[in-house]
PATORLO-136711 format. One record per residue: residue number from 1; residue in three letters; x, z, y of N, C-alpha, C, O in turn. Coordinates in steps of 0.2 Angstrom, whole numbers. Atoms other than C-alpha are relative to their C-alpha. Example, Ala and Ser with C-alpha at 12.3 -4.5 7.8 and 13.67 -1.06 7.14 Angstrom:
2
<rolo 1; ALA; <4; 0; -6>; <62; 39; -22>; <4; 0; 6>; <9; 3; 5>>
<rolo 2; SER; <-4; -1; -6>; <68; 36; -5>; <-4; 3; 5>; <-1; 4; 11>>
//
This chain:
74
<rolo 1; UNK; <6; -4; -2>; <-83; 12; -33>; <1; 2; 8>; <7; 2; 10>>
<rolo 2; UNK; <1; -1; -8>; <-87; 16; -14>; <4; 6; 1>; <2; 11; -2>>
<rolo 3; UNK; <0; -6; -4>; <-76; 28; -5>; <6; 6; -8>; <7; 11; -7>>
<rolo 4; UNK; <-5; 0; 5>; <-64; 30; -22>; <8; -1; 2>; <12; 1; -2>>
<rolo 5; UNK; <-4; 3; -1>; <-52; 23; -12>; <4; -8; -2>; <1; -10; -6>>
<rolo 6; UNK; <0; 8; -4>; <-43; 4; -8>; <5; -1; -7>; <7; 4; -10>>
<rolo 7; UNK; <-2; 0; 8>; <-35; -3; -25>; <9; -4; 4>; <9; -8; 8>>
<rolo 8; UNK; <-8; 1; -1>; <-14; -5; -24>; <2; -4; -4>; <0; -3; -10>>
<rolo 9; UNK; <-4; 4; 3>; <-4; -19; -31>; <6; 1; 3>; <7; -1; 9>>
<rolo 10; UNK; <-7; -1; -1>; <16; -13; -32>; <3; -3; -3>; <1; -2; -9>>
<rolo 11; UNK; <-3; 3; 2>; <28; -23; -35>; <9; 1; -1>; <12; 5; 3>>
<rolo 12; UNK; <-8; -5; -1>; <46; -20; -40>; <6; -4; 3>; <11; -2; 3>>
<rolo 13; UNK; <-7; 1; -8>; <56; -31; -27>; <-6; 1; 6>; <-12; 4; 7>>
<rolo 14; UNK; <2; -2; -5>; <52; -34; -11>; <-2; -9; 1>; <1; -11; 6>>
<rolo 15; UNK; <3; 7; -2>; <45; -52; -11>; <-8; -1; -5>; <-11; -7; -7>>
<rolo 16; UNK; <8; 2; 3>; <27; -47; -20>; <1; -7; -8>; <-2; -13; -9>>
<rolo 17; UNK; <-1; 5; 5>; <33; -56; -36>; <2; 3; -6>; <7; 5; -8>>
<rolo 18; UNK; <-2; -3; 10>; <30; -54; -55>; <-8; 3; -1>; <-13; 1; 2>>
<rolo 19; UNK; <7; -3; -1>; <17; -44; -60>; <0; 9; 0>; <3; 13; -3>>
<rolo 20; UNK; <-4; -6; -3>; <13; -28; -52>; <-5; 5; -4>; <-9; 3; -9>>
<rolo 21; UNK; <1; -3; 1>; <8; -12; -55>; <-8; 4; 3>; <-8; 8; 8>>
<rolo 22; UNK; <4; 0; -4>; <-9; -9; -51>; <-5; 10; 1>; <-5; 14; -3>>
<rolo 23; UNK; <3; -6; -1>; <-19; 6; -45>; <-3; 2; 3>; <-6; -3; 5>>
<rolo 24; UNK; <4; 1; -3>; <-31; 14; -36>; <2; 6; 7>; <2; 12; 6>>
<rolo 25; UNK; <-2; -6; -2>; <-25; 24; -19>; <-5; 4; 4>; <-10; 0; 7>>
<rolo 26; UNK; <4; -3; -4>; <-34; 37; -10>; <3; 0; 7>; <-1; 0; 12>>
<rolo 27; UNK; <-4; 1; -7>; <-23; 36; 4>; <7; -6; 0>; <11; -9; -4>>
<rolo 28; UNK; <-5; 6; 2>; <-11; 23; 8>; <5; 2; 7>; <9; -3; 8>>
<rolo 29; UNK; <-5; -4; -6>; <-2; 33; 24>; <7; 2; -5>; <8; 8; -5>>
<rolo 30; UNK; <-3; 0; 5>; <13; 33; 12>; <6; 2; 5>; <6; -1; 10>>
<rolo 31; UNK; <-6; -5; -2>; <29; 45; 18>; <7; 1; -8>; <9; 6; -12>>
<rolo 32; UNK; <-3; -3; 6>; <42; 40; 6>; <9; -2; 2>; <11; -6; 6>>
<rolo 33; UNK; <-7; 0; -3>; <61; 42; 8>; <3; -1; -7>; <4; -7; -6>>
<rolo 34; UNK; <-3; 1; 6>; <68; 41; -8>; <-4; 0; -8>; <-1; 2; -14>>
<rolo 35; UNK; <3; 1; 7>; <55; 39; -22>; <-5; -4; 2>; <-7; -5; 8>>
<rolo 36; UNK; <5; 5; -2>; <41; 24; -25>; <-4; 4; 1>; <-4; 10; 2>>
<rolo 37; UNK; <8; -3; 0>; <24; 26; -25>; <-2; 1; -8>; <-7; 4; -9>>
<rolo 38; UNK; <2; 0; 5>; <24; 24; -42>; <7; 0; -6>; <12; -4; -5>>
<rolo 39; UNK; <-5; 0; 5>; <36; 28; -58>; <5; -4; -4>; <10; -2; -7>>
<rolo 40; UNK; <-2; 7; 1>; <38; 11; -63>; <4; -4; 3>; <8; -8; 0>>
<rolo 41; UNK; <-2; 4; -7>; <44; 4; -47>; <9; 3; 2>; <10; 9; 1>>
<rolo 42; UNK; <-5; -2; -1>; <62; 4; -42>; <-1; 4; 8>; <-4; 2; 13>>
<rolo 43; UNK; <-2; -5; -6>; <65; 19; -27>; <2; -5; 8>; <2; -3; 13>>
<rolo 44; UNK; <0; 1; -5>; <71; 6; -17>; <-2; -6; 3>; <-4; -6; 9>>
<rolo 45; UNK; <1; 8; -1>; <67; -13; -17>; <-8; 1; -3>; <-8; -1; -9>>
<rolo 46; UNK; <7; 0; 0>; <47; -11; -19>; <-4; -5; 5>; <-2; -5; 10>>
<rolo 47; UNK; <5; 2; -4>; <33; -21; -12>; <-7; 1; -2>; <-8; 0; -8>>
<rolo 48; UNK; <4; -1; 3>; <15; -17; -11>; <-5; -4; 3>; <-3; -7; 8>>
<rolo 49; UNK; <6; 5; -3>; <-3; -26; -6>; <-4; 4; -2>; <-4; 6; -8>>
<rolo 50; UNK; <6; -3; 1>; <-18; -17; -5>; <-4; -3; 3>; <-4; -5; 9>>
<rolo 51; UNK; <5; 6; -1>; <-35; -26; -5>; <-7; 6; -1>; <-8; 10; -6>>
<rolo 52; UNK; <7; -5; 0>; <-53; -16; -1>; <-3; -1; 7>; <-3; -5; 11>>
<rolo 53; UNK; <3; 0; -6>; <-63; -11; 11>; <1; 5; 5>; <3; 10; 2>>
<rolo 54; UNK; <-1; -6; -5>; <-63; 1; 27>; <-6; 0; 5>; <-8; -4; 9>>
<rolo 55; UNK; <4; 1; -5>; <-78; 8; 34>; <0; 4; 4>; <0; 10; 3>>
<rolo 56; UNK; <-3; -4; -7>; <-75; 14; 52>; <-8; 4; -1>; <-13; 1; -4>>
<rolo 57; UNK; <7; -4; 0>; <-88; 29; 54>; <-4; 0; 7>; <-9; 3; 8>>
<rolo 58; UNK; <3; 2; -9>; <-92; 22; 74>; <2; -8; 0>; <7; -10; -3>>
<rolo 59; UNK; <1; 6; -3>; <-94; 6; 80>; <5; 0; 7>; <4; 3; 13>>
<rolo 60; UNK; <-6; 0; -5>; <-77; 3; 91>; <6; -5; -2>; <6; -10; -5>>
<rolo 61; UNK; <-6; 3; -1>; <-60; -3; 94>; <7; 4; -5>; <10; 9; -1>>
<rolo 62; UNK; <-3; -4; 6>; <-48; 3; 78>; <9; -4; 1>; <9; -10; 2>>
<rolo 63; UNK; <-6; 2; 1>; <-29; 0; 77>; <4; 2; -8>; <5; 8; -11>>
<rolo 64; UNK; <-5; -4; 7>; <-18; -2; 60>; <6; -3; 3>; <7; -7; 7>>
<rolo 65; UNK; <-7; 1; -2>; <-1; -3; 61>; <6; 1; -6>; <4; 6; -9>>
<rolo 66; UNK; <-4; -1; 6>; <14; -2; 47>; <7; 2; 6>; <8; 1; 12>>
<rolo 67; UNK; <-8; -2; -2>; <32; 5; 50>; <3; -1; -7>; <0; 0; -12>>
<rolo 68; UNK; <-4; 5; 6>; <44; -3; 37>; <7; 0; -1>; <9; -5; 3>>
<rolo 69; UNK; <-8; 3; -1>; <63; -3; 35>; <0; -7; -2>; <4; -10; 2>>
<rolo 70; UNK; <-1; 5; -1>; <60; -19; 29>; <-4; -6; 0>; <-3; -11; -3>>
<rolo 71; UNK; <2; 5; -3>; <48; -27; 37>; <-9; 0; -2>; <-11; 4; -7>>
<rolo 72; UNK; <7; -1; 2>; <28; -28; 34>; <-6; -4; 4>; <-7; -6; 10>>
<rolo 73; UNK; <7; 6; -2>; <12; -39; 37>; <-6; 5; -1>; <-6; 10; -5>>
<rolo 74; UNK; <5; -3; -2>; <-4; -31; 43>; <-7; -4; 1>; <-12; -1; 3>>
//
């Protein structure tokens, strides 16, 4: 649904393989130091994909960016 937020696929290594754990997040600004995003997932070899839409509220020039210990596509 619109504005539900972007749907999460985590994975419990770190090479997006197997099959994941699916979800829906509201946020995906994620601040995690020692716990997954989800209770399934291993705390530290995790990977996730998130697939949706984003709608800017103005007509502009928008930057995303990831930070990663280990590494990340955008």
């Amino acid at each position: 649904m619109e504005g539900d937020g972007i749907t999460a696929k985590y994975f419990n290594n770190l090479m997006w393989d197997g099959d994941p754990v699916t979800q829906v997040d509201k946020d995906i600004a994620l601040f995690l130091s020692e716990e997954a995003p989800h209770a399934d997932l291993n705390p530290n070899n995790w990977s996730a994909e998130w697939e949706g839409y984003i709608r800017a509220p103005v007509t502009g020039e928008y930057t995303f960016y990831c930070e990663s210990d280990d590494g990340c596509i955008v």
